[in-house]
C-alpha positions in Angstrom: 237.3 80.5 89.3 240.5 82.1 88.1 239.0 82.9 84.8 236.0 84.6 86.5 238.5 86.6 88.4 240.3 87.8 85.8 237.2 88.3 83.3 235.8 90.5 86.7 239.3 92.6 87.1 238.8 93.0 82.8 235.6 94.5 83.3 236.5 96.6 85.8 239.4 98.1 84.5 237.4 98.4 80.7 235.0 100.6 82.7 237.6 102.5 84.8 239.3 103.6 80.6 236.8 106.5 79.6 234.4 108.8 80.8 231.0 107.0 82.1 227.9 108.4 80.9 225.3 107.3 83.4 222.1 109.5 82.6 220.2 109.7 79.1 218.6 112.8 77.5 214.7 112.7 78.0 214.6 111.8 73.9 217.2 108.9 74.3 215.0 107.4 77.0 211.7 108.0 75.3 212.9 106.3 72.4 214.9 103.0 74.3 211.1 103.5 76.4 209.1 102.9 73.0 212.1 100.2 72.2 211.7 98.0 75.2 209.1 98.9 77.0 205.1 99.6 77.2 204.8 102.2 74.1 202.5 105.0 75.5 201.1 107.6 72.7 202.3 110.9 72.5 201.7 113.4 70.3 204.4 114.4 68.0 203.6 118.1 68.0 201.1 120.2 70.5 199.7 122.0 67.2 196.3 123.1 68.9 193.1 121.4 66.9 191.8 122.9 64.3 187.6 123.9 64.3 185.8 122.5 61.5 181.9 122.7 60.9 182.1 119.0 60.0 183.6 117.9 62.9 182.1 115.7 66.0 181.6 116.5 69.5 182.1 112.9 70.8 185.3 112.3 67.9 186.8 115.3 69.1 186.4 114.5 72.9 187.7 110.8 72.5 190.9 112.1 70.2 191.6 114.8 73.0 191.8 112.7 75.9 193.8 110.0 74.4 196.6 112.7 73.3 196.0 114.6 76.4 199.8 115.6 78.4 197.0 114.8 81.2 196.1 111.4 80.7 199.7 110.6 79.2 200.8 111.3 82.4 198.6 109.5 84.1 199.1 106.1 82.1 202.9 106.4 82.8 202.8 106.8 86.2 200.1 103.6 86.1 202.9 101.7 84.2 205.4 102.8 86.9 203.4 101.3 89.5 203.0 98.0 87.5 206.7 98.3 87.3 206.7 98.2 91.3 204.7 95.7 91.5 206.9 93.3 89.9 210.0 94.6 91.9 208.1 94.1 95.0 207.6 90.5 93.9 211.1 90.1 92.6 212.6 90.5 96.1 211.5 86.7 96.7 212.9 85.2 93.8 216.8 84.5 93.9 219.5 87.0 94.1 222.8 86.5 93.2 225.3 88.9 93.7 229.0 88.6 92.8 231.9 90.6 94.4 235.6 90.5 93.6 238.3 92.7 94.9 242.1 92.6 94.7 243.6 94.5 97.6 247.6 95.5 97.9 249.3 95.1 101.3 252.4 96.8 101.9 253.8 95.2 105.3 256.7 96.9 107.2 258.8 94.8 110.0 259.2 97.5 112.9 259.9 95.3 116.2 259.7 91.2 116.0 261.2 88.5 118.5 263.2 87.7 115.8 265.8 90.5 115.1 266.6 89.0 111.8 263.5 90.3 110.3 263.2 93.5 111.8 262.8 96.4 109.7 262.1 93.8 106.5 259.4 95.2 103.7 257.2 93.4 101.7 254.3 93.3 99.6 251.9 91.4 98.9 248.4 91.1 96.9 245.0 89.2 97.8 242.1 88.7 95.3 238.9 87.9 97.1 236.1 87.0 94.7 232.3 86.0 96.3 229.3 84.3 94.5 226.2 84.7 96.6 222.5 83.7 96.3 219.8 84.2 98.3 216.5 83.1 98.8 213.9 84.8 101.1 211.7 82.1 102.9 209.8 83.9 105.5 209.7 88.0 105.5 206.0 89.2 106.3 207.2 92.6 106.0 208.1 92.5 102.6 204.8 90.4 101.7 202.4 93.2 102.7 204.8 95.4 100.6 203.7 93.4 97.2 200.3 93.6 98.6 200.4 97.5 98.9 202.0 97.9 95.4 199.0 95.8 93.7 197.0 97.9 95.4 198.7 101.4 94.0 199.2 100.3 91.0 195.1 99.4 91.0 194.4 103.0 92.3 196.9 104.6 89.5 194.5 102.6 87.0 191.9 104.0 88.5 193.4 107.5 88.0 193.8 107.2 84.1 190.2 106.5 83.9 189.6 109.4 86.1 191.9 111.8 84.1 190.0 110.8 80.9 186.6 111.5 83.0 187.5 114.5 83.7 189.3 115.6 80.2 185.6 114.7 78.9 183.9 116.6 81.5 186.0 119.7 81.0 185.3 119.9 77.2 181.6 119.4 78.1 181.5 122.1 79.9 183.2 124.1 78.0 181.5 123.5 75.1 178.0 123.9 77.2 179.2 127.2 78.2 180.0 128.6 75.0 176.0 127.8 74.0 175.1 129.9 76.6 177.3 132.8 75.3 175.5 132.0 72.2 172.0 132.0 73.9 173.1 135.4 75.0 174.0 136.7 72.1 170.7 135.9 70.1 168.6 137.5 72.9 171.3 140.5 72.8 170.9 140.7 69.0 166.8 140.4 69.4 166.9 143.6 71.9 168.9 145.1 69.3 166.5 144.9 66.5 163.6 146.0 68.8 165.3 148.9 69.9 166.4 149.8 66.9 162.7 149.7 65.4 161.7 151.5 68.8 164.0 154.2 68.2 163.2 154.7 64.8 159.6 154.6 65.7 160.2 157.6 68.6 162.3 159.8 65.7 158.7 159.9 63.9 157.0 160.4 67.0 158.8 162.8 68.1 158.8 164.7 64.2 154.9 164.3 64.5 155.2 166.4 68.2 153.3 163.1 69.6 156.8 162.4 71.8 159.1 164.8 73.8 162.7 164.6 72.9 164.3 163.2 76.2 161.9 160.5 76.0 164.1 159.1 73.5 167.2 158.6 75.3 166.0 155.6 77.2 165.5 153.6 73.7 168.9 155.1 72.7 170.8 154.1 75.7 169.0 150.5 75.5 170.0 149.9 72.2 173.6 150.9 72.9 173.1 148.4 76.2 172.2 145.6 73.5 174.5 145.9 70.8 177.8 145.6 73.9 175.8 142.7 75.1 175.8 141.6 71.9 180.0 142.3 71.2 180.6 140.7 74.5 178.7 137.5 74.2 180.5 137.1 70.4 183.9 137.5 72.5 182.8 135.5 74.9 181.6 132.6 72.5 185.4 132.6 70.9 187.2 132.4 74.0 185.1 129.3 75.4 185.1 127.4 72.1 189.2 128.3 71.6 189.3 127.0 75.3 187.3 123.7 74.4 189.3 123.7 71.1 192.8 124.1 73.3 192.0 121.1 75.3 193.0 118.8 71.9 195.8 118.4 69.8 196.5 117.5 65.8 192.7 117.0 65.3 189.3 119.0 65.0 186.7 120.3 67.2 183.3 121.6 66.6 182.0 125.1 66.3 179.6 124.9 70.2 176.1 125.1 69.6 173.0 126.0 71.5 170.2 123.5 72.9 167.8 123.2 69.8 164.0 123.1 71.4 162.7 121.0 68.9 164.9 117.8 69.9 163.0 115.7 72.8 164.6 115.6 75.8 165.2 112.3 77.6 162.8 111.9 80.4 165.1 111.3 83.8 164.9 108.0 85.4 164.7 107.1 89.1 167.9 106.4 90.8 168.3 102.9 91.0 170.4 100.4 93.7 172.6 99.2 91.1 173.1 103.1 90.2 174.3 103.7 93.9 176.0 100.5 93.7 177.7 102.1 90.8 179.0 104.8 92.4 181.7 103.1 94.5 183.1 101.8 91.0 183.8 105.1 89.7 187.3 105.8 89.0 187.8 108.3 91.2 186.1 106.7 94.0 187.6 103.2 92.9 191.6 105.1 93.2 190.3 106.2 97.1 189.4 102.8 98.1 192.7 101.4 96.3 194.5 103.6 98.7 193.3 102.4 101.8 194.2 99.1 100.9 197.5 100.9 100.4 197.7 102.3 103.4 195.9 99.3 106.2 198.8 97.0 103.8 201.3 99.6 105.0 199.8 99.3 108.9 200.7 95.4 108.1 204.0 96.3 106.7 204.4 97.9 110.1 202.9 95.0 112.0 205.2 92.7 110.6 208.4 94.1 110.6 208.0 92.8 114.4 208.2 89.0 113.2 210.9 86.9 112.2 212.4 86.7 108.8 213.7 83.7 107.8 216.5 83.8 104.2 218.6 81.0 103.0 222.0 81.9 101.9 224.4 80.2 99.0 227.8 81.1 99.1 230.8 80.3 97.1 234.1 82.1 97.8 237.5 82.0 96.5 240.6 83.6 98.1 244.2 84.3 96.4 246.6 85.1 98.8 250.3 86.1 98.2 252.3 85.4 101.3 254.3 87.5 103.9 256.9 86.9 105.8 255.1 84.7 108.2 252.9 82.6 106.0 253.0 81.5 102.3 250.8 82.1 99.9 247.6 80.2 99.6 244.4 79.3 97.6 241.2 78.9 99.4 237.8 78.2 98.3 234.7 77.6 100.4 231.1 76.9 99.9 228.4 78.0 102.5 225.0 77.4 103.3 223.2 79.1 105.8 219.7 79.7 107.2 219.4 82.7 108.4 216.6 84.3 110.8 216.3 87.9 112.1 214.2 88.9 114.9 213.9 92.5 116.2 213.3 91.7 119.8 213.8 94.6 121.3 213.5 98.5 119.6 212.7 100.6 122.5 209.0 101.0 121.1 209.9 102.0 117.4 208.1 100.0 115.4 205.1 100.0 117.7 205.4 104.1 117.1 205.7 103.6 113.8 202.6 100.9 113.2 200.7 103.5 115.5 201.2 106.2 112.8 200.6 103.7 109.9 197.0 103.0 111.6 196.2 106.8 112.1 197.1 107.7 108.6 195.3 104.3 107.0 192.1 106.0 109.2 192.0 109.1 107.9 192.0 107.4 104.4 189.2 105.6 105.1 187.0 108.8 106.6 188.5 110.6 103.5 187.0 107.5 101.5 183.9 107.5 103.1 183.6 111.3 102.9 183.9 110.9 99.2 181.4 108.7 98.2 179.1 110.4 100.3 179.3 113.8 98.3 179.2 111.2 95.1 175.7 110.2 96.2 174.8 113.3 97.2 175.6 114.9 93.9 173.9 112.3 92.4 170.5 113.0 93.9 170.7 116.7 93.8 171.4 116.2 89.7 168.7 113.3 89.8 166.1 115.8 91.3 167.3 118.9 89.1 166.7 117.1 86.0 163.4 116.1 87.4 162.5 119.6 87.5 164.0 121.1 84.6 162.5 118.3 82.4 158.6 119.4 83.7 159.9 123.1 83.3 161.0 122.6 79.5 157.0 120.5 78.7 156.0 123.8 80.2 158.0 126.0 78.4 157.2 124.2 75.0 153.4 125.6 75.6 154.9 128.9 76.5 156.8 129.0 73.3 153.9 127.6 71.2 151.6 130.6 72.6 154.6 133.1 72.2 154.8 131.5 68.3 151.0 132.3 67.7 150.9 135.6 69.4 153.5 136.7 66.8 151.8 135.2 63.6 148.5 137.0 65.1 150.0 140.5 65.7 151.9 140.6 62.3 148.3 139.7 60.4 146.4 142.3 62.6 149.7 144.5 61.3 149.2 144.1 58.1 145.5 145.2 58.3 145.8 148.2 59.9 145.5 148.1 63.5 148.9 147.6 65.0 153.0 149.1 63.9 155.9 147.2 63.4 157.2 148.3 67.2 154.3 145.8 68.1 155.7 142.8 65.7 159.1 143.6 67.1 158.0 143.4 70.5 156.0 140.2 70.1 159.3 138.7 67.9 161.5 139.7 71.3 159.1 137.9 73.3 159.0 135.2 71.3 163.1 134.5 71.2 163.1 135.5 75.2 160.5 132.5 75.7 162.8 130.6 72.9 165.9 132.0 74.8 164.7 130.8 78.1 163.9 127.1 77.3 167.8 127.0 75.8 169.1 127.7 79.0 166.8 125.2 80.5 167.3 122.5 77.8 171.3 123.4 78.6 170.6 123.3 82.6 169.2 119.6 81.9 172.6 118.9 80.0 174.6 120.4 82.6 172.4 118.1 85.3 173.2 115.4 83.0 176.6 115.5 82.9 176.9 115.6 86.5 174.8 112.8 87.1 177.1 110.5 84.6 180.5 111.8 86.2 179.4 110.6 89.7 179.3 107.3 88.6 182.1 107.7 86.2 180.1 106.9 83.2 181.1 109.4 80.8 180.6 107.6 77.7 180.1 107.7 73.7 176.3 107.6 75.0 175.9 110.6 77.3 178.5 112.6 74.5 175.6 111.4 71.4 172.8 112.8 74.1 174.5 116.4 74.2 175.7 116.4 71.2 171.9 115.5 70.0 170.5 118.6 72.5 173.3 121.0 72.0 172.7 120.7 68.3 171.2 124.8 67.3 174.1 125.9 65.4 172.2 128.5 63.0 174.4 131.4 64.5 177.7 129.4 65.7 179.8 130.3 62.7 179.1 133.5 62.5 179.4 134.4 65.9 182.7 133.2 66.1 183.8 135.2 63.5 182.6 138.6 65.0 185.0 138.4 67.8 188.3 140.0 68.2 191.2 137.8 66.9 
C-alpha cells in the first residue's frame, strides 16, 4: 500500500510539471478516430463531380450519398449512440475508483488544561489513500436508461438510411427537373423554327401586297417570345444539372436527359398489404417509432426512479498519520463491505411531476408517429392512383403522336406536289414535337409518381434508379444544351 501511495503522489506531481493540453485539434481526433475507432469515409477534398457523357445515373447517385457531409454526419452521430449504448450498460459492471490525498496540518496550542503546552506548534501530515469498487444490484432507473439508448441508437440507424433516401431522392429530382427544362427547350426551339418560316413567309406576302405590314409584328414578337424561352430553358437546364452535379464529390454525374417515348413504361401495380405493411419499415417512419420507445423508456426511467436501488460496495483504505501533540502517529488500514439501498420516500411530488411530463411528451410522440405514417399511406395512394392515370394517358398519347407522325409525312408529300407551303410542314412539325413534347412531360410525371411511391416505403433502390434511368434516357439535345448557357 505504501508503494501505491507513493506511485499515486508520482503521478500526481509528474502531471502538476508542465502545461496540460486537454483538447485535440478536429485533425488530431479524426485521425486517433480512424486509429481506434469505427473508420467512417470522408472525402479527402469537396472537389465538386465532374459531368461526363459516359457516366451513370444510379453510379453517380450511390457514390454521392456515400461521400455525402449529409450522410457522414448521420453515420457518426449513429456511432455516437452505439457509443451510449455501451456506456449505459457499463454503469452495471464494476467500478473501481481510487483516491489518495496527503493533507498538511499546522496545529497551534492557544488555551489547554495543561499550561505546559500552551502556545506549542506543530505540524503534521496525513496521507489518505481509498480503493473502491462497486457493483450495482438493483437500479430500475438506470435499466430503462440502457433500454432507451438501444432504442436511439436504433432510430439514429434509421436516420442514416433516411439521409441516404433522401440524398437519392434529391438528385432524382433534380435530375427529373432539368429534363423538363430540356422538354422546354425543344418545344421553345420548335416555335422558333415555325416562326421563323412564318415570318419569312409574311415578308413575301407582304412584298406580293397579299399581307398588310402590321400583320407581321405578331409573328415577329412570337418569334422573339420563342428564342427567350428558348435562352431561359438552356440556363435553366445548366443550373439544375450543376445543382444535381453539386450534390456529389470526386466522381461524375451524367448530362440529365428527357423521358424517351419509345421506352415502355412499367404498368403500375395494385397496392398490396405487404406494401402498406412496408411502410412502417421505412427509415423515416422506422427512426419515429424508435423514438417513442425512447421516450415511454424515459416515462419508465421516471417511474422507477421511485423504487429502491440496491449497490454493493468494496472498500479498502489506508491511512498515514503523523501524530500531534496528543496522539502518536499511526497506520490504519480497513476493508469494507457494504450493501447499500436508497429509497426516495418522500420528494414533495417531484418525480411524480416529472413522470407526468415524461408521459405527455412520450404521447405526443406517438400522435406524431401515427400522424406520420398516415401521410406515408396517403402519399402512397395518391402516387399509386397518379401513375394509374398517367400510364392510360401516355397509351393514349402514343396514338396521338402516331397520328401527329403521319399527318407530317402526309403534308410534306402533298408539299412537294404542289398544294401546300412549307409554313404548312412547319406547322404540322410543331404539332408533331408539341404532341411529342407533351407525352415527355407525362412519361416524366409517371417518374416523378414513381419516385414518390418508392420513397414512402423507403425503397429507393438500384431498381427504381435503372427504371428512370431507362425512361429518362432522350439525351439527343443534353450536351448541347448545356453548353448554350451562361457560364
Amino acid at each position: 500500500m505504501g508503494q501505491l501511495i507513493g506511485l499515486t503522489l508520482a503521478m500526481a506531481l509528474a502531471g502538476c510539471g508542465g502545461n496540460i493540453k486537454f483538447e485535440k485539434t478536429a485533425d488530431e481526433l479524426l485521425e486517433a478516430m480512424e486509429r481506434e475507432g469505427p473508420v467512417v469515409p470522408l472525402p479527402d477534398r469537396l472537389a465538386p463531380a465532374t459531368i461526363d457523357s459516359a457516366a451513370m445515373l444510379s453510379e453517380f447517385a450511390f457514390a454521392a450519398s456515400q461521400m455525402s457531409q449529409r450522410t457522414a454526419s448521420a453515420r457518426r452521430l449513429m456511432l455516437a449512440a452505439e457509443a451510449r449504448v455501451e456506456e449505459a450498460e457499463r454503469e452495471f459492471y464494476p467500478q473501481v475508483t481510487l483516491t489518495a490525498e496527503q493533507i498538511t496540518t499546522e496545529q497551534s496550542i492557544l488555551e489547554s488544561s495543561n499550561p505546559s503546552v500552551e502556545g506549542d506548534v506543530s505540524s503534521y501530515e496525513t496521507g489518505n489513500v481509498n480503493l473502491t469498487a462497486r457493483l450495482r444490484l438493483l437500479d430500475l432507473q438506470r435499466s430503462a436508461a440502457v433500454v432507451a439508448a438501444r432504442s436511439e441508437a436504433a432510430a439514429r440507424a434509421a436516420d442514416l438510411k433516411a439521409a441516404e433516401q433522401d440524398l437519392l431522392e434529391d438528385i432524382v429530382t433534380a435530375y427529373v427537373q432539368a429534363g423538363e427544362a430540356l422538354e422546354r427547350w425543344r418545344l421553345a426551339q420548335a416555335e422558333v423554327q415555325f416562326y421563323s418560316a412564318r415570318a419569312e413567309f409574311e415578308v413575301r406576302q407582304e412584298a406580293a401586297g397579299e399581307l398588310r405590314g402590321s400583320a407581321r409584328s405578331v409573328a415577329a414578337a412570337e418569334l422573339a417570345r420563342a428564342r427567350s424561352d428558348a435562352e431561359i430553358a438552356a440556363a435553366d437546364f445548366r443550373i439544375r444539372t450543376d445543382q444535381m452535379c453539386g450534390l456529389g464529390f470526386d466522381t461524375t454525374c451524367p448530362y440529365p436527359a428527357s423521358a424517351r417515348v419509345t421506352v415502355a413504361l412499367p404498368r403500375p401495380q395494385a397496392i398490396t398489404q405487404d406494401e402498406l405493411d412496408s411502410i412502417e419499415n421505412a427509415p423515416e417512419i422506422r427512426a419515429m417509432a424508435d423514438r417513442v420507445n425512447v421516450a415511454l423508456r424515459e416515462v419508465d426511467q421516471a417511474r422507477m426512479a421511485m423504487y429502491p436501488r440496491i449497490t454493493l460496495e468494496l472498500a479498502a483504505a489506508q491511512r498515514d498519520r503523523g501524530g500531534s501533540l496528543f496522539d502518536g502517529s499511526s497506520l490504519s488500514r480497513t476493508n469494507d463491505v457494504s450493501l447499500q439501498m436508497e429509497w426516495d420516500i418522500y420528494t414533495s411530488g417531484r418525480l411524480r411531476r416529472i413522470r407526468d411530463a415524461e408521459l405527455n411528451e412520450a404521447l405526443a410522440a406517438g400522435h406524431d408517429y401515427e400522424a406520420r405514417l398516415q401521410s406515408a399511406v396517403s402519399d402512397m395512394r395518391s402516387a399509386t392512383s397518379a401513375l394509374n392515370a398517367l400510364w392510360q394517358h401516355d397509351r393514349s398519347l402514343d396514338q396521338v403522336v402516331a397520328l401527329r407522325r403521319a399527318a407530317l409525312q402526309e403534308i410534306e408529300r402533298e408539299r412537294d406536289a404542289g398544294v401546300l407551303s412549307d409554313l404548312d410542314v412547319e406547322q404540322a412539325r410543331l404539332d408533331l414535337v408539341r404532341a411529342e413534347v407533351f407525352q415527355q412531360r407525362t412519361r416524366r410525371n409517371y417518374i416523378v409518381a414513381t419516385v414518390a411511391r418508392a420513397r414512402a416505403q423507403g425503397a429507393m433502390d438500384q431498381d427504381l434508379l435503372n427504371t428512370v434511368e431507362r425512361v429518362m434516357s432522350d439525351n439527343r439535345f443534353s450536351v448541347r444544351v448545356y453548353g448554350m448557357a451562361a457560364p
